[in-house]
C-alpha positions as CSV (number, residue, x, y, z in Angstrom):
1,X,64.3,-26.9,-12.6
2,X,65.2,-30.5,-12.0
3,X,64.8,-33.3,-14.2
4,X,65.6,-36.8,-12.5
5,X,66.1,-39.8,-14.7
6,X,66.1,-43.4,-13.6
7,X,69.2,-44.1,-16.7
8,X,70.8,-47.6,-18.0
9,X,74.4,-46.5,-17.3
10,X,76.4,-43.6,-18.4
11,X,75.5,-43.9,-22.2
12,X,72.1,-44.2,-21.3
13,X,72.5,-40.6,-18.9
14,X,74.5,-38.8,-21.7
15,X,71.6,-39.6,-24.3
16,X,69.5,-37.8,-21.7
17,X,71.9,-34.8,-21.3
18,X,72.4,-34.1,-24.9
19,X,68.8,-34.9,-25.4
20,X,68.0,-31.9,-23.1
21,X,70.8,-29.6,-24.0
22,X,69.1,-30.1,-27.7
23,X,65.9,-28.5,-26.8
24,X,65.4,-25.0,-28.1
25,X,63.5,-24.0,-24.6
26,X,66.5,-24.8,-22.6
27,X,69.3,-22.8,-21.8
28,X,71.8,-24.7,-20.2
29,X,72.1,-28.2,-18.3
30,X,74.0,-29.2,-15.6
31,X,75.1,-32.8,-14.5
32,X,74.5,-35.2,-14.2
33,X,74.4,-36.0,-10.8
34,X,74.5,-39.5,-9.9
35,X,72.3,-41.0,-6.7
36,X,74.1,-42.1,-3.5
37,X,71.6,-45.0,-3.2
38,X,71.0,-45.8,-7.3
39,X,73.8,-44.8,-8.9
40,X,71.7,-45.2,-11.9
41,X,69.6,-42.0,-10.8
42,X,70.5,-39.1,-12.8
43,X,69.7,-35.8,-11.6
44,X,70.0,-32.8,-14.4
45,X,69.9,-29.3,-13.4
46,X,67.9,-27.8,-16.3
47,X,67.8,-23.6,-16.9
48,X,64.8,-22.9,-19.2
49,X,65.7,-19.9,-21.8
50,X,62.0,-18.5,-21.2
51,X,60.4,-17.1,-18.2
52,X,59.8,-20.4,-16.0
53,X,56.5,-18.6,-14.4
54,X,55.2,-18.1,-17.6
55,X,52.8,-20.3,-20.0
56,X,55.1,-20.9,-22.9
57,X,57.1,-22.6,-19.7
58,X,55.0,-24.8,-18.5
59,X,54.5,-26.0,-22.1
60,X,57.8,-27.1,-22.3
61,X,57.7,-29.6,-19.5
62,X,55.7,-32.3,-21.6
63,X,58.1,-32.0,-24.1
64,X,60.9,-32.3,-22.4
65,X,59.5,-35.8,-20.9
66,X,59.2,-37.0,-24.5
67,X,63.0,-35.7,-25.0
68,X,64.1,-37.7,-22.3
69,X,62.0,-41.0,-23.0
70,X,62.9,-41.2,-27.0
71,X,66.7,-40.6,-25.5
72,X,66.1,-43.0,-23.0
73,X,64.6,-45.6,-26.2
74,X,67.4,-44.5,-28.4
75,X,70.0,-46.0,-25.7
76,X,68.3,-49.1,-25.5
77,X,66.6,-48.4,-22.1
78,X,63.0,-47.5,-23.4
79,X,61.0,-49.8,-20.8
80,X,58.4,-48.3,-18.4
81,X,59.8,-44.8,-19.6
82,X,57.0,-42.8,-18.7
83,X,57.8,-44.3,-14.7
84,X,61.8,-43.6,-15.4
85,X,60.9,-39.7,-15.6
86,X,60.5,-36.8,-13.2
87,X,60.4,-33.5,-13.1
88,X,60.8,-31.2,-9.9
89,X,60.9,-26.7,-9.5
90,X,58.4,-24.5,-9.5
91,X,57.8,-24.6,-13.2
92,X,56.7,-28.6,-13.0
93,X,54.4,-27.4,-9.7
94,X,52.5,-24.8,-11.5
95,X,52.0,-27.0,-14.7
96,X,50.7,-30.1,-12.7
97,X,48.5,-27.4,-11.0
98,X,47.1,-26.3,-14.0
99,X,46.9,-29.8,-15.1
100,X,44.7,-30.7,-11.8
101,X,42.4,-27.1,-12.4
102,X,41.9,-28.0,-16.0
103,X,40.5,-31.3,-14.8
104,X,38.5,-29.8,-12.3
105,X,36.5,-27.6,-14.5
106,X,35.9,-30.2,-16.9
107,X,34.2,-32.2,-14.1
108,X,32.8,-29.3,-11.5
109,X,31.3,-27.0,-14.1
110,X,29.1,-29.4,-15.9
111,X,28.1,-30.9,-12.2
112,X,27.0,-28.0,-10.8
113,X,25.6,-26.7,-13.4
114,X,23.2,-30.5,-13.9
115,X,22.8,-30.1,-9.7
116,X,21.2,-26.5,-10.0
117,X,19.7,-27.5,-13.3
118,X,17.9,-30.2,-11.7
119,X,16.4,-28.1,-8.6
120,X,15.1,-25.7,-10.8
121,X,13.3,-28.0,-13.0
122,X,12.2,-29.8,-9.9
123,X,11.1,-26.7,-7.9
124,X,9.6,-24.8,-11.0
125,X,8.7,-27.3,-12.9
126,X,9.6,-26.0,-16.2
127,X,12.6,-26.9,-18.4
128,X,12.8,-23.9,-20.7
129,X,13.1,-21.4,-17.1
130,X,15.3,-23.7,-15.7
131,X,17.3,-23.4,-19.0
132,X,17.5,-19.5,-19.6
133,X,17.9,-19.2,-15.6
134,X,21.1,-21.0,-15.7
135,X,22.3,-19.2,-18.9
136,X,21.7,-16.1,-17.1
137,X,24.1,-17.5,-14.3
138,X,26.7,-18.7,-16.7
139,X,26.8,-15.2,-18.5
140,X,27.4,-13.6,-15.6
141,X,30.2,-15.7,-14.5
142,X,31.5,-14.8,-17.6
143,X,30.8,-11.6,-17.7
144,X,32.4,-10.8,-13.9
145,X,35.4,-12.8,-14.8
146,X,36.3,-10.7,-17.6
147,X,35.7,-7.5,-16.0
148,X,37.5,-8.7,-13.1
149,X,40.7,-9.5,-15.2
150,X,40.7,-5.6,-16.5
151,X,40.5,-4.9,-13.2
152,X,43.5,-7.1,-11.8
153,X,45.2,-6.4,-15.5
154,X,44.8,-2.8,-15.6
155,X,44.2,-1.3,-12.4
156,X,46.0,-3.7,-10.3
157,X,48.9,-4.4,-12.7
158,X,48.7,-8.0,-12.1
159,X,49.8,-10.4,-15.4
160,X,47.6,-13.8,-14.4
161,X,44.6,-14.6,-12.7
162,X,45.3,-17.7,-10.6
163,X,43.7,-20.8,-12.3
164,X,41.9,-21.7,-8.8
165,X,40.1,-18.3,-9.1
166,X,38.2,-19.7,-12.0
167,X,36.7,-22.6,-10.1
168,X,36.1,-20.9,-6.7
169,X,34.5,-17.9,-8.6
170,X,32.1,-20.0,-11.1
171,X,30.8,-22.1,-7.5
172,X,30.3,-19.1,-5.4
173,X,28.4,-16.7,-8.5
174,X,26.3,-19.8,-9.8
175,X,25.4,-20.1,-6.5
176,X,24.4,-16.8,-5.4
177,X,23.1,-15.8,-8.7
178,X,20.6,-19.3,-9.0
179,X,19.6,-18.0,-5.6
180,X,18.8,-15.0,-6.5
181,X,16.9,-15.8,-9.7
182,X,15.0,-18.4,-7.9
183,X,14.1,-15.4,-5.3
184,X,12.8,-13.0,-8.4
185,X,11.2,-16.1,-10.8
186,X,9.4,-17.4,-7.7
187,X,7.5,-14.0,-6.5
188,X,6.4,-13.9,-10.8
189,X,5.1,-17.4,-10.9
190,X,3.5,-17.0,-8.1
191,X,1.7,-13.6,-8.9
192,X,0.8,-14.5,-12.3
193,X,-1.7,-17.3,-11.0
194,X,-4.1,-14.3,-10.8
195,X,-2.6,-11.5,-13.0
196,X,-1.2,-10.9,-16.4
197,X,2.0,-12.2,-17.2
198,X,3.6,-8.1,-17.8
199,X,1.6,-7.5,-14.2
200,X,2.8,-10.2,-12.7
201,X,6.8,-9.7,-13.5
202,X,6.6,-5.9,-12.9
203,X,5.0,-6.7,-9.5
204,X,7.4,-9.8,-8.2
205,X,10.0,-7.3,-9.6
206,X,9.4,-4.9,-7.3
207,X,8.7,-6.9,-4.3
208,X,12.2,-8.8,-4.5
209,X,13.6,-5.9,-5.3
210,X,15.0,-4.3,-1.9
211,X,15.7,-7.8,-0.5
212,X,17.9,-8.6,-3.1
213,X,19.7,-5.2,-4.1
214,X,20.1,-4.9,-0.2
215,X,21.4,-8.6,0.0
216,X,23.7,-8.3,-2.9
217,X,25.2,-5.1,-1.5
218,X,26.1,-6.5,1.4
219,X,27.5,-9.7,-0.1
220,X,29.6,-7.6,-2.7
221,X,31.3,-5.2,0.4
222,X,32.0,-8.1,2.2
223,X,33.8,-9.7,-0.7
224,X,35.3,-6.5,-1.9
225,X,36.9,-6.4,1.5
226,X,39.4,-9.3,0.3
227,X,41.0,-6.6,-2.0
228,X,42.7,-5.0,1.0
229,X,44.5,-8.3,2.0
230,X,47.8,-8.8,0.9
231,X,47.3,-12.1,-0.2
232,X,47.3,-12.4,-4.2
233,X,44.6,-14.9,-4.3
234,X,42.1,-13.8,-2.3
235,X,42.7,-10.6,-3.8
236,X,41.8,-11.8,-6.9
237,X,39.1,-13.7,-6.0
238,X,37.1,-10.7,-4.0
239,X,37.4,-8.6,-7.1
240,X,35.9,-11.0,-9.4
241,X,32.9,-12.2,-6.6
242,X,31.9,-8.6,-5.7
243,X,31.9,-7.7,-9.5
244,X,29.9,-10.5,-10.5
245,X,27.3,-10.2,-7.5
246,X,27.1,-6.4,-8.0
247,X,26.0,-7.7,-11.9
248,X,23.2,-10.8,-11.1
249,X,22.4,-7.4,-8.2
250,X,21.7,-4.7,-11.0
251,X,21.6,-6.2,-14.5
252,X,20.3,-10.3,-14.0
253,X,18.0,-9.9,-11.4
254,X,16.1,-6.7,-12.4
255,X,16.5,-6.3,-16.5
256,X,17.9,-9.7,-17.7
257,X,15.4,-12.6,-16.2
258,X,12.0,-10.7,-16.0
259,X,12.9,-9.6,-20.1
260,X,13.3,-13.3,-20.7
261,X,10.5,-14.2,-19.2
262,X,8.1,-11.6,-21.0
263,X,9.8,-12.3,-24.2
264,X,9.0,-16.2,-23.6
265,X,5.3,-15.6,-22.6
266,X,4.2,-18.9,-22.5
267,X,6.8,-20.8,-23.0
268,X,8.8,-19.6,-20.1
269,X,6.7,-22.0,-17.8
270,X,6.6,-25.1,-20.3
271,X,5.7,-27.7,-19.7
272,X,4.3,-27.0,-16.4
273,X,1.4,-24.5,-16.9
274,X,0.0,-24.2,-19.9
275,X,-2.5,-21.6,-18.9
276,X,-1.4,-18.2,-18.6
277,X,-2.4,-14.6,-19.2
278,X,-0.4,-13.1,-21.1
């Protein structure tokens, strides 16, 4: 790993050297090395005592910006510090990745999940299905993402799931699983206009039922065929896909939704219809 340091001179760089040679997560430093344009760029070649692929790695690259800053302060040369420092390897890529997934999520997740949100009330016209729909969804993200890590973990012997898998696998499930729930909840409404409520879901049940197993068979191969390539991430992200489709297939779609909707009764269509047969 690299650390390059816009310094104030050579008391300014050796502040920065023993500044880095002090932390406990480093190993040994090298330089500095001065720049053939600046003079005042300092380059320090930095060897991390822990794993630099690892996360207790990439937690030491914040800290050893602060090193560097309150050495650079110490030697008089605290201006615009967080612009003086820089940090290059493959240990400062993977954190500023995780960094840029860890801001995605905040921001995707709750979107998509107001988007879809917002078409089911519209389309159904009830809040409290649009609600326990989208829980359903988000379960079985959850669900497919951790039985996709003992999969990778244990059968696979991998040590990480990539942090892009998390994002990719949450849009393509909430997706397909909204679709499919919409597919199921749809054929019920629509057959309780003129039968009981327990008729109605055990009829809409069944007539969805070959589409969507068939559908979500075929969607589940064709993602399971990812696990052939030799490519780590798509890999990773065909075991997780075809697990969770093969759960909104099998456990959403024919137990979980209609036994939230019978349990509901009423309720699971307020406040569009009130009048139901229950």
């Amino acid at each position: 790993m690299k650390v390059i340091v816009e310094t104030d001179g050579e008391a300014s760089a050796a502040a920065v050297s023993q500044a880095l040679a002090a932390h406990p997560g480093v190993a040994q430093v090298t330089g500095p090395q001065a720049g053939q344009s600046n003079p005042d760029l300092r380059a320090y070649d930095v060897r991390l005592a822990v794993n630099p692929y690892a996360m207790e790695a990439l937690r030491l690259i914040p800290e050893l910006r602060d090193s560097v800053r309150r050495a650079l302060a110490s030697s008089g040369g605290g201006e615009d510090a967080e612009a003086r420092v820089r940090i290059a390897g493959l240990t400062a890529e993977l954190y500023d990745t995780k960094q840029v997934n860890e801001r995605d999520i905040r921001v995707v997740f709750p979107l998509i999940i107001a988007l879809i949100g917002t078409l089911l009330i519209v389309y159904l016209r009830s809040l409290t299905a649009a609600l326990y729909l989208i829980a359903t969804v988000v379960l079985s993200y959850l669900s497919a993402l951790g039985l996709g890590w003992l999969v990778l973990h244990h059968l696979l012997g991998m040590d990480a799931i990539q942090g892009t898998i998390v994002l990719c696998a949450f849009v393509f499930l909430a997706a397909l699983g909204e679709d499919y729930n919409i597919f199921v909840i749809s054929s019920i409404w629509d057959k309780s206009r003129r039968l009981p409520l327990r008729e109605a879901v055990k009829e809409g049940v069944g007539e969805t039922g070959g589409v969507i197993t068939s559908a979500g068979l075929i969607l589940a191969g064709t993602f399971a065929v990812l696990t052939t390539m030799p490519i780590q991430m798509l890999m990773q992200i065909g075991v997780i896909v075809a697990l969770g489709v093969l759960l909104d297939t099998f456990l959403v779609r024919p137990f979980l939704v209609p036994a939230l909707t019978l349990l509901l009764g009423r309720r699971a269509f307020w406040p569009g219809r009130r009048q139901l047969r229950v």
